[in-house]
PyMOL Python script that loads the backbone (N, CA, C, O; Angstrom):
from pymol import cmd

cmd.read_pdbstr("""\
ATOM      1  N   UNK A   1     -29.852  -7.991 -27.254  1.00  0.00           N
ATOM      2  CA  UNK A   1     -30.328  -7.967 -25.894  1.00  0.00           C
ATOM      3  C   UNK A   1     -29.591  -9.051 -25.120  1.00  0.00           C
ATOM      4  O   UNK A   1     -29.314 -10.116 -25.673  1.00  0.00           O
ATOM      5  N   UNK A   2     -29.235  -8.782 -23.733  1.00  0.00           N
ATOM      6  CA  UNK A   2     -28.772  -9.742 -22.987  1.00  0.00           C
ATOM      7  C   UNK A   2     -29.697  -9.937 -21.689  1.00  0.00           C
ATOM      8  O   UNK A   2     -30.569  -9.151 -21.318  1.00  0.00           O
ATOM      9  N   UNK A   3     -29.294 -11.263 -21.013  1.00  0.00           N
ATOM     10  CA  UNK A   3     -30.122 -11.434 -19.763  1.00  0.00           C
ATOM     11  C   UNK A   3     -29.145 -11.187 -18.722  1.00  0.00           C
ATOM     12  O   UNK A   3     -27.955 -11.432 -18.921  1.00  0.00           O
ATOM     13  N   UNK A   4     -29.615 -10.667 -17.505  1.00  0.00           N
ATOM     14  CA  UNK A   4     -28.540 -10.743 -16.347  1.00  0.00           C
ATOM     15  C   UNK A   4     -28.992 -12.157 -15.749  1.00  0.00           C
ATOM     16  O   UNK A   4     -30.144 -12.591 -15.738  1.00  0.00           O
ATOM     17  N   UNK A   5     -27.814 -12.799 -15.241  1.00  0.00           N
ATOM     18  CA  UNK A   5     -27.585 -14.282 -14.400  1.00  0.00           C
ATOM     19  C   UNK A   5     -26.879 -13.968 -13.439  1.00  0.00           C
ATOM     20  O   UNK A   5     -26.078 -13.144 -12.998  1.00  0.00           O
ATOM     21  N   UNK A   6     -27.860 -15.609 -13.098  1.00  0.00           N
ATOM     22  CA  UNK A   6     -27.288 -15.279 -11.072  1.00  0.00           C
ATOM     23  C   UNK A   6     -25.698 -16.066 -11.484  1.00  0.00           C
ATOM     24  O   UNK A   6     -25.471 -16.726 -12.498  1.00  0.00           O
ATOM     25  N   UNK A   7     -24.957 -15.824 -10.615  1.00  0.00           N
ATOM     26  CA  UNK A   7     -23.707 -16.066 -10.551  1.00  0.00           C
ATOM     27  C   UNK A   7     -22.854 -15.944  -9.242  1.00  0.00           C
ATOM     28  O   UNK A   7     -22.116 -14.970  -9.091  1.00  0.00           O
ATOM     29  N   UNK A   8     -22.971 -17.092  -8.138  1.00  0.00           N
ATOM     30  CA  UNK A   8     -23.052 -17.319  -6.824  1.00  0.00           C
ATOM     31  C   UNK A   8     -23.897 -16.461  -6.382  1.00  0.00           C
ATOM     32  O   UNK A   8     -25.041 -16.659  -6.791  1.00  0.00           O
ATOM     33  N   UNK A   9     -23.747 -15.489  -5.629  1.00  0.00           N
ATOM     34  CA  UNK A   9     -23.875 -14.990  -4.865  1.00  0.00           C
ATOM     35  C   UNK A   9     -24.547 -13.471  -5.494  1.00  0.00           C
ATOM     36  O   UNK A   9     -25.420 -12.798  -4.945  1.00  0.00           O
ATOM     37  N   UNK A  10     -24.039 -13.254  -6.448  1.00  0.00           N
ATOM     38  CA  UNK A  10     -23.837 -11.791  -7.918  1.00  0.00           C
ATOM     39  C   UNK A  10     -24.855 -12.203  -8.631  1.00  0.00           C
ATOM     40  O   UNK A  10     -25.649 -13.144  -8.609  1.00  0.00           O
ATOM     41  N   UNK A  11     -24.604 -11.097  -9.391  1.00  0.00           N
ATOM     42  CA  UNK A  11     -25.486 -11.196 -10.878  1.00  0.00           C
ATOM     43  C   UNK A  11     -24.500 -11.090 -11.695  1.00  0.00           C
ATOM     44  O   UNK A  11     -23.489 -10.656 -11.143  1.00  0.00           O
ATOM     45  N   UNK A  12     -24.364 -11.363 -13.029  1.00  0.00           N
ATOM     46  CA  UNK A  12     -23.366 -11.336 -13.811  1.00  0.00           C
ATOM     47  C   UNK A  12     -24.105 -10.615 -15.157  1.00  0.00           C
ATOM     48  O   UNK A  12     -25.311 -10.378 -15.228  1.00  0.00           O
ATOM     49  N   UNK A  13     -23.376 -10.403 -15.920  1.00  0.00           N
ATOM     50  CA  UNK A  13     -23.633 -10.275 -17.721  1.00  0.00           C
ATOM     51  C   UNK A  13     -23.165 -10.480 -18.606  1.00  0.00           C
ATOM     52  O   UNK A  13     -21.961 -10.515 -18.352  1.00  0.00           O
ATOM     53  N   UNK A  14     -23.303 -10.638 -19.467  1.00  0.00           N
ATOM     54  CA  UNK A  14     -22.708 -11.934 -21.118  1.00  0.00           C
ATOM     55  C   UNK A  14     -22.786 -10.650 -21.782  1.00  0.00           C
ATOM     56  O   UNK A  14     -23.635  -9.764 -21.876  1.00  0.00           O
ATOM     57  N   UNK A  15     -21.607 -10.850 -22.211  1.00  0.00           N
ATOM     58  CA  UNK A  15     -21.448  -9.140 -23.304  1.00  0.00           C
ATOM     59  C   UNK A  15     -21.114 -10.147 -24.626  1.00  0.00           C
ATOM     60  O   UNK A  15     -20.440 -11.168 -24.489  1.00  0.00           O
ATOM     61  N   UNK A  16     -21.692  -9.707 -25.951  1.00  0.00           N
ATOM     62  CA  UNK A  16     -21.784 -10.386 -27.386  1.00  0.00           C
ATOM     63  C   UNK A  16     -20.347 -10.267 -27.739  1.00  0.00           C
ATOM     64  O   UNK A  16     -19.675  -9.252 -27.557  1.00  0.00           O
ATOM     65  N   UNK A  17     -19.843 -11.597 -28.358  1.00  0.00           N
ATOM     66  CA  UNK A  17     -18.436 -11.471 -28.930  1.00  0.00           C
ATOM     67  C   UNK A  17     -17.792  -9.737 -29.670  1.00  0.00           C
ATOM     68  O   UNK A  17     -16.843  -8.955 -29.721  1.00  0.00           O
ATOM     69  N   UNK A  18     -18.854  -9.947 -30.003  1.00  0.00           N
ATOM     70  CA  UNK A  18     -18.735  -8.057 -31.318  1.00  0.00           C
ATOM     71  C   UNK A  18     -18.716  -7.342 -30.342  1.00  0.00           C
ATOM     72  O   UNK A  18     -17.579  -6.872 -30.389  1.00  0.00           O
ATOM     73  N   UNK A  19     -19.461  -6.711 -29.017  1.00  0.00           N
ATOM     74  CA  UNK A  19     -18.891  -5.513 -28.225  1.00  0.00           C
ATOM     75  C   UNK A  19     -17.866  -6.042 -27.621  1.00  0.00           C
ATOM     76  O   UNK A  19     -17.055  -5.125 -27.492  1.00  0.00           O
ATOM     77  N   UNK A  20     -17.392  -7.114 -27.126  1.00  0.00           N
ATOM     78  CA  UNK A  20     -16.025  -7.442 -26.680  1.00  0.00           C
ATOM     79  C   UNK A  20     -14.827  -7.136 -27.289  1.00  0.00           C
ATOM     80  O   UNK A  20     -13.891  -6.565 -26.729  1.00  0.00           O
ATOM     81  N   UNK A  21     -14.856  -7.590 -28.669  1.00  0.00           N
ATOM     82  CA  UNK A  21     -14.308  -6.999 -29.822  1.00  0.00           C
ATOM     83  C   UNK A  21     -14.071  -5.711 -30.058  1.00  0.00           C
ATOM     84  O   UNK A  21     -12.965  -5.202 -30.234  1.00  0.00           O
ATOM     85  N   UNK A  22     -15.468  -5.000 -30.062  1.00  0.00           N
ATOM     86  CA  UNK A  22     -15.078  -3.422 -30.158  1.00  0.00           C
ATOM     87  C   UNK A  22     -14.698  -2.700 -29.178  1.00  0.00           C
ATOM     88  O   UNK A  22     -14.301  -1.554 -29.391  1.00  0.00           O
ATOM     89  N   UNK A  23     -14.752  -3.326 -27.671  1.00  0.00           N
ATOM     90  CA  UNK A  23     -13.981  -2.254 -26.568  1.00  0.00           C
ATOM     91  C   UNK A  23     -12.826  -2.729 -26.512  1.00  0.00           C
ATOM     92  O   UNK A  23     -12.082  -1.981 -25.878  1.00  0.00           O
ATOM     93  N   UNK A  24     -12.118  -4.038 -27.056  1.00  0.00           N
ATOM     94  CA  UNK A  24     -11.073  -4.599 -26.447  1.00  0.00           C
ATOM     95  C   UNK A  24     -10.788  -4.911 -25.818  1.00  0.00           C
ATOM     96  O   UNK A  24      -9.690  -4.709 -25.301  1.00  0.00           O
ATOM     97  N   UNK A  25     -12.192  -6.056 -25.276  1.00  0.00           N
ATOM     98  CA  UNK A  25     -11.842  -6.561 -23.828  1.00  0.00           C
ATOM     99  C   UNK A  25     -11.431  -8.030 -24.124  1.00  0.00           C
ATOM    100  O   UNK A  25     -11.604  -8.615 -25.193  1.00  0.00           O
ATOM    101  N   UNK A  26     -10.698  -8.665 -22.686  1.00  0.00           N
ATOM    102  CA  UNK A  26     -10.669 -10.281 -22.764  1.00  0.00           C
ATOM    103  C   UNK A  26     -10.699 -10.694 -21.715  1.00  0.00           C
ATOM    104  O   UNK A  26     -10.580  -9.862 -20.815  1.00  0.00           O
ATOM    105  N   UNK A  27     -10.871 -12.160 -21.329  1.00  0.00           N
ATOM    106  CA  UNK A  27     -11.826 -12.384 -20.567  1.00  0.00           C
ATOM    107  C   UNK A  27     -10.723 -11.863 -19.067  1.00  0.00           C
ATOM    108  O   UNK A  27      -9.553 -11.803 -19.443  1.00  0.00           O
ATOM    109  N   UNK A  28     -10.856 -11.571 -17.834  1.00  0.00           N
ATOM    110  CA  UNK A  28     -10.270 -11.442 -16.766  1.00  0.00           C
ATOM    111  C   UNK A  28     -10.054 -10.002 -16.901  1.00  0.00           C
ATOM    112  O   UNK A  28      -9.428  -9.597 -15.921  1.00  0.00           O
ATOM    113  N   UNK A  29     -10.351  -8.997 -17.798  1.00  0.00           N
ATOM    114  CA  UNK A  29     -10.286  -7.687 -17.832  1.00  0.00           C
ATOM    115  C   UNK A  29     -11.096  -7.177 -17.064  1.00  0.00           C
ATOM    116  O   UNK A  29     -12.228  -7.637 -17.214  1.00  0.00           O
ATOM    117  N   UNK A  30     -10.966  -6.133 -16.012  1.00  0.00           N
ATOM    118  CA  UNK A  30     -11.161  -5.287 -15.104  1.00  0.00           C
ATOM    119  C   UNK A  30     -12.216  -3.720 -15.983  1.00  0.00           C
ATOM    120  O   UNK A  30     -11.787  -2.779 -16.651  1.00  0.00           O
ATOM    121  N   UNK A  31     -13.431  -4.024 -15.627  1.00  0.00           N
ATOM    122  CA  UNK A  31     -14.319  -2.716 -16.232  1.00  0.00           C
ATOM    123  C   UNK A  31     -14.303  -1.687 -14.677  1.00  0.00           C
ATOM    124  O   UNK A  31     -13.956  -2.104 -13.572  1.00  0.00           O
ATOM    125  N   UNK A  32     -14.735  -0.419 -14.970  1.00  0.00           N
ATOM    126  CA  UNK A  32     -15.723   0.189 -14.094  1.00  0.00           C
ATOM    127  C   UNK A  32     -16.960   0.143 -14.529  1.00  0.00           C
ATOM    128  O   UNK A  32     -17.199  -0.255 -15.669  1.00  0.00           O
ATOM    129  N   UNK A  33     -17.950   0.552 -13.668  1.00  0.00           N
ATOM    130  CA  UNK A  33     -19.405   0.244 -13.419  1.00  0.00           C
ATOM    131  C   UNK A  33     -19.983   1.795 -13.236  1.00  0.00           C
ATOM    132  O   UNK A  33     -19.572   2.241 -12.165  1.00  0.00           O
ATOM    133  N   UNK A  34     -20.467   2.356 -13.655  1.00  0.00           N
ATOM    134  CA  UNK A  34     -21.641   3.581 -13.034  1.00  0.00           C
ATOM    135  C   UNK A  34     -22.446   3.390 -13.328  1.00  0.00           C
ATOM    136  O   UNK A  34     -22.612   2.660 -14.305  1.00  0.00           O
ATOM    137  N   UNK A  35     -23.556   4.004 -12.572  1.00  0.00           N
ATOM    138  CA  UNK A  35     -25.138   4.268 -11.672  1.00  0.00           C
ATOM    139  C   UNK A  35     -25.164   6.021 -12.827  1.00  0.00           C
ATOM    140  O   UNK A  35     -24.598   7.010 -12.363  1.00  0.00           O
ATOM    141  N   UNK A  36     -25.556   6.068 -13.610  1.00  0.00           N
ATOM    142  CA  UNK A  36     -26.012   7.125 -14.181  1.00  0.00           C
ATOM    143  C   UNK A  36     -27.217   7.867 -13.240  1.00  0.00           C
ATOM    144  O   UNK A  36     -27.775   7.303 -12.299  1.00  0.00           O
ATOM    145  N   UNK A  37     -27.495   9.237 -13.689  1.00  0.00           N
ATOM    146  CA  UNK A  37     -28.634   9.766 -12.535  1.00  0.00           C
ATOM    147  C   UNK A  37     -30.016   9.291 -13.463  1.00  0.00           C
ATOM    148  O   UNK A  37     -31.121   9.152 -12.938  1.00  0.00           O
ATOM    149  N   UNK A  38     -29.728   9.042 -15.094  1.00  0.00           N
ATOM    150  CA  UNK A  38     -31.136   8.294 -15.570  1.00  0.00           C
ATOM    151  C   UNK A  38     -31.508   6.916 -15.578  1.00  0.00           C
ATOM    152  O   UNK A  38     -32.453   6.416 -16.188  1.00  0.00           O
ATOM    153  N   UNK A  39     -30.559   6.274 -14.741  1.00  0.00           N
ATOM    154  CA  UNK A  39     -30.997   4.688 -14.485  1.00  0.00           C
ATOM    155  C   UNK A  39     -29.966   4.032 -15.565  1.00  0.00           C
ATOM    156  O   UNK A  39     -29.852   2.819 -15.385  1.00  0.00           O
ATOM    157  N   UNK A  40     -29.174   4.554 -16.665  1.00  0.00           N
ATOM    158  CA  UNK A  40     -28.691   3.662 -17.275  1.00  0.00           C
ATOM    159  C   UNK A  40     -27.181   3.362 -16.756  1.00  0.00           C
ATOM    160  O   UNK A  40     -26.558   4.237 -16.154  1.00  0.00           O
ATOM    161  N   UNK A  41     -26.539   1.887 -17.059  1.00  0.00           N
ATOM    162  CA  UNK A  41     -25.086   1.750 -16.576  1.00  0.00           C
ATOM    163  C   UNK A  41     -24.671   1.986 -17.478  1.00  0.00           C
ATOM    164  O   UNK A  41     -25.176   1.999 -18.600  1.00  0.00           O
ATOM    165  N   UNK A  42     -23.290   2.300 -17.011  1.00  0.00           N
ATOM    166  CA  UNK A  42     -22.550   2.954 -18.119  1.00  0.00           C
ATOM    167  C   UNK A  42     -21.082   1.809 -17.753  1.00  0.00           C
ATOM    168  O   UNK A  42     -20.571   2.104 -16.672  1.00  0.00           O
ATOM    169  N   UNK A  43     -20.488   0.790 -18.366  1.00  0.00           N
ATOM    170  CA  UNK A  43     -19.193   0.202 -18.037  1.00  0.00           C
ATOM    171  C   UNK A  43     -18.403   0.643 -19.299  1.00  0.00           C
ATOM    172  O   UNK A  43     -18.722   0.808 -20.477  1.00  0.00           O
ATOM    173  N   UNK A  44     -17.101   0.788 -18.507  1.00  0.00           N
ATOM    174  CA  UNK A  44     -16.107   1.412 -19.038  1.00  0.00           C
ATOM    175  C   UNK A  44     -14.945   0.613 -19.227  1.00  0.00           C
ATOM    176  O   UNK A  44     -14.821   0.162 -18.088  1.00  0.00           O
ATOM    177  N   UNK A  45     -13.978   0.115 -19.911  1.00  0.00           N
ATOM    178  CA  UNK A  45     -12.626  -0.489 -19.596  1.00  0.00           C
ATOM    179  C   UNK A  45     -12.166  -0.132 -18.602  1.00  0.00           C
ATOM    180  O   UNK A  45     -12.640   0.901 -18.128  1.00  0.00           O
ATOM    181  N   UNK A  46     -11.212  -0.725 -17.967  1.00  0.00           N
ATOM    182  CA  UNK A  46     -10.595   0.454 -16.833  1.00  0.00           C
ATOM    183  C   UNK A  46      -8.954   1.003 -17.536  1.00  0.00           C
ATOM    184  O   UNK A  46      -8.142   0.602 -18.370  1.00  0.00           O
ATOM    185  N   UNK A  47      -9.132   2.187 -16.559  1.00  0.00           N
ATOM    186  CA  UNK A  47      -8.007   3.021 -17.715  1.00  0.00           C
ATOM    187  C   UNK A  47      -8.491   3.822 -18.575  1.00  0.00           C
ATOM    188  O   UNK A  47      -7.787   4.742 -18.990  1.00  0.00           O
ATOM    189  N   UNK A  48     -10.338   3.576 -19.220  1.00  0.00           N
ATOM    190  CA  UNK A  48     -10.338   4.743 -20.085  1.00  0.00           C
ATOM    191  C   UNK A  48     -11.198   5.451 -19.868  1.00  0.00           C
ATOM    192  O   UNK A  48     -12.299   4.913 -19.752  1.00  0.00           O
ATOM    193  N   UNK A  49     -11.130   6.794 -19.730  1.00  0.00           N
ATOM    194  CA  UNK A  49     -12.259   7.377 -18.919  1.00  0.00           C
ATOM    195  C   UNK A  49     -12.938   7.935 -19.814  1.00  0.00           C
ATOM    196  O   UNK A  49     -12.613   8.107 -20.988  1.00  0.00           O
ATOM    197  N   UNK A  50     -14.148   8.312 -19.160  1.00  0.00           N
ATOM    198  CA  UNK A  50     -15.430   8.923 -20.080  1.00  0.00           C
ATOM    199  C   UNK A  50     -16.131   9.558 -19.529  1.00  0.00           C
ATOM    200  O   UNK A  50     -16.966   9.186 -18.703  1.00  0.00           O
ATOM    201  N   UNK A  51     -15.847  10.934 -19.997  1.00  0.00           N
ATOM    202  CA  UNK A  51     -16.849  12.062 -19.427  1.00  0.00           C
ATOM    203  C   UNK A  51     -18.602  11.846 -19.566  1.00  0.00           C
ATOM    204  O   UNK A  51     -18.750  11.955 -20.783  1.00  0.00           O
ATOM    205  N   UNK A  52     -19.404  11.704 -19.225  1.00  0.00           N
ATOM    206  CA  UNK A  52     -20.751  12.181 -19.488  1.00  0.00           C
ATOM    207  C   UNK A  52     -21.771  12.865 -18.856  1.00  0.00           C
ATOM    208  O   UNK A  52     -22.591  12.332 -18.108  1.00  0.00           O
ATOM    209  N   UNK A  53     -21.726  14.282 -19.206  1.00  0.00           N
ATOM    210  CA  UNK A  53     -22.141  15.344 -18.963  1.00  0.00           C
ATOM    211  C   UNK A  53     -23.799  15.579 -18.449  1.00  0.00           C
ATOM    212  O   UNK A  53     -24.323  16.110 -17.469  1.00  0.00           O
ATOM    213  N   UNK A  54     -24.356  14.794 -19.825  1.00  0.00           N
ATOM    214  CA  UNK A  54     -25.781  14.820 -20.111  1.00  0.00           C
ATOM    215  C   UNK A  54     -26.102  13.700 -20.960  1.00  0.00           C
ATOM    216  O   UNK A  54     -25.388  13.150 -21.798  1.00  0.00           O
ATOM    217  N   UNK A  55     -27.487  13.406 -20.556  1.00  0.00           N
ATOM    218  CA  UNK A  55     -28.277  12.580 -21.219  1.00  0.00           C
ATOM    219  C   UNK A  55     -28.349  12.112 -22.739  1.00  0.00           C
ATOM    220  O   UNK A  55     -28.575  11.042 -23.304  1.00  0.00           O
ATOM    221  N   UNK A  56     -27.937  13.909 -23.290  1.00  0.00           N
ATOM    222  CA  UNK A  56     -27.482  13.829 -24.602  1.00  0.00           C
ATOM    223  C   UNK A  56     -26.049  13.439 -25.124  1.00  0.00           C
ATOM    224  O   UNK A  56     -25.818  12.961 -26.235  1.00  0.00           O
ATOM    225  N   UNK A  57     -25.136  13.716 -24.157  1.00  0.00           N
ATOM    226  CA  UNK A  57     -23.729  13.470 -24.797  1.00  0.00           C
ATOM    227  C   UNK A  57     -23.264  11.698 -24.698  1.00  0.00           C
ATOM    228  O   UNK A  57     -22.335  11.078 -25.216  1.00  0.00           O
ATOM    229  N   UNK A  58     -24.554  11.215 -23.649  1.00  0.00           N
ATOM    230  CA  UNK A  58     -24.714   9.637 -23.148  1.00  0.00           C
ATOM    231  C   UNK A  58     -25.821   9.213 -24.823  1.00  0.00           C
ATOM    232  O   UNK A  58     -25.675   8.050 -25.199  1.00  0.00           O
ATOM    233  N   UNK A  59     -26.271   9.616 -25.221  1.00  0.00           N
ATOM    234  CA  UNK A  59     -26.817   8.794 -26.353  1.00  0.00           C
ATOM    235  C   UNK A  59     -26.096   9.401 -27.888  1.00  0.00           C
ATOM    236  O   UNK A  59     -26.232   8.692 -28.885  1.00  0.00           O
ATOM    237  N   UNK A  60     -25.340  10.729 -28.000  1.00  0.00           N
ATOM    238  CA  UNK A  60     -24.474  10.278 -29.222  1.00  0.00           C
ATOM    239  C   UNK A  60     -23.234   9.587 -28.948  1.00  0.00           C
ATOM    240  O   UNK A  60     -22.444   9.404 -29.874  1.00  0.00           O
ATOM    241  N   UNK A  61     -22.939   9.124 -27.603  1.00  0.00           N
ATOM    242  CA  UNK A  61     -21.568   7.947 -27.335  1.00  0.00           C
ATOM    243  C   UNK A  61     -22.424   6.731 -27.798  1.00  0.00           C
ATOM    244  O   UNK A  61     -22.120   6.257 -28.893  1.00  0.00           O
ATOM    245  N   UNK A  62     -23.271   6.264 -27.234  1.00  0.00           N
ATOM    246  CA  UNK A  62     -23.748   5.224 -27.333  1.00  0.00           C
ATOM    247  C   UNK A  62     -24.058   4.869 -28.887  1.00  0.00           C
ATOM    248  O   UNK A  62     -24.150   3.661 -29.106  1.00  0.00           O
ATOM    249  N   UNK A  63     -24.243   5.786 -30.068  1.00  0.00           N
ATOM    250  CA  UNK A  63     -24.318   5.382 -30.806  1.00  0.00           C
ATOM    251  C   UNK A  63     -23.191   5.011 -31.714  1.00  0.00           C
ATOM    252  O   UNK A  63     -23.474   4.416 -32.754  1.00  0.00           O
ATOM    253  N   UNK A  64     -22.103   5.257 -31.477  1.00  0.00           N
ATOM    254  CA  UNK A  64     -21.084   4.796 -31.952  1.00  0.00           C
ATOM    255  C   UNK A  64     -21.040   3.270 -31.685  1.00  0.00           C
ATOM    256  O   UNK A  64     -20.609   2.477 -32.522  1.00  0.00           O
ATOM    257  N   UNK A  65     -21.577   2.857 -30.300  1.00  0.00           N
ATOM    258  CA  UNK A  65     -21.240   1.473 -29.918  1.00  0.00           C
ATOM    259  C   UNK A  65     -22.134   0.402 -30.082  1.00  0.00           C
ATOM    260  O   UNK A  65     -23.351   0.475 -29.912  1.00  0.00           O
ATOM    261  N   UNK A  66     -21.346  -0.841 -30.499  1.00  0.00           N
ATOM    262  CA  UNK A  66     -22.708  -2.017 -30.828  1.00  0.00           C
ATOM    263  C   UNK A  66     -23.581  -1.848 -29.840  1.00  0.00           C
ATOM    264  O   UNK A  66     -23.432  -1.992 -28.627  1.00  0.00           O
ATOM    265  N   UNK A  67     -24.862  -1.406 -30.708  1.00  0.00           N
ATOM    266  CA  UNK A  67     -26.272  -1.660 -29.366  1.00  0.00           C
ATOM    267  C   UNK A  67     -26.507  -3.429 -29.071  1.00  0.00           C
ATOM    268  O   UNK A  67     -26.540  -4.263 -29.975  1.00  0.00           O
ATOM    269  N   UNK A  68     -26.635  -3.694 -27.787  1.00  0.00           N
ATOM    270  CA  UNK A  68     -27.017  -4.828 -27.252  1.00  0.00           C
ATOM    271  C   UNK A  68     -28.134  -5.162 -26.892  1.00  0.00           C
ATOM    272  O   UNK A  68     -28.318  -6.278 -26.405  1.00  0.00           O
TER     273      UNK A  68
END
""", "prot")
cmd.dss("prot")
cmd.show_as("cartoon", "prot")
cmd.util.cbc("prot")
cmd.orient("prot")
């Protein structure tokens, strides 16, 4: 689990060394952000795109990935 923090003006988020690791991010890397229609975000690297269709094709992706 993570907390969101204020961060000036923003909110920010602390992603765990291990999902950093597993998307291949570092620090100054550029994500996208979506607003799913069930309330969940979905961030992406940028550059790699990701279809999600349905609710269902959004929770067997997610299980591939470290839950936070």
């Amino acid at each position: 689990m993570t907390t969101i923090c204020k961060w000036g003006n923003s909110l920010g988020l602390r992603l765990s060394k291990s999902v950093v690791q597993e998307a291949g991010l570092k620090a100054g890397a550029s994500v996208g952000v979506r607003l799913l229609d069930n309330g969940c975000l979905l961030i992406t690297p940028h550059g790699k795109a990701i279809k999600v269709n349905d609710e269902l094709s959004l929770e067997t992706d997610a299980r591939k990935l470290t839950v936070w």
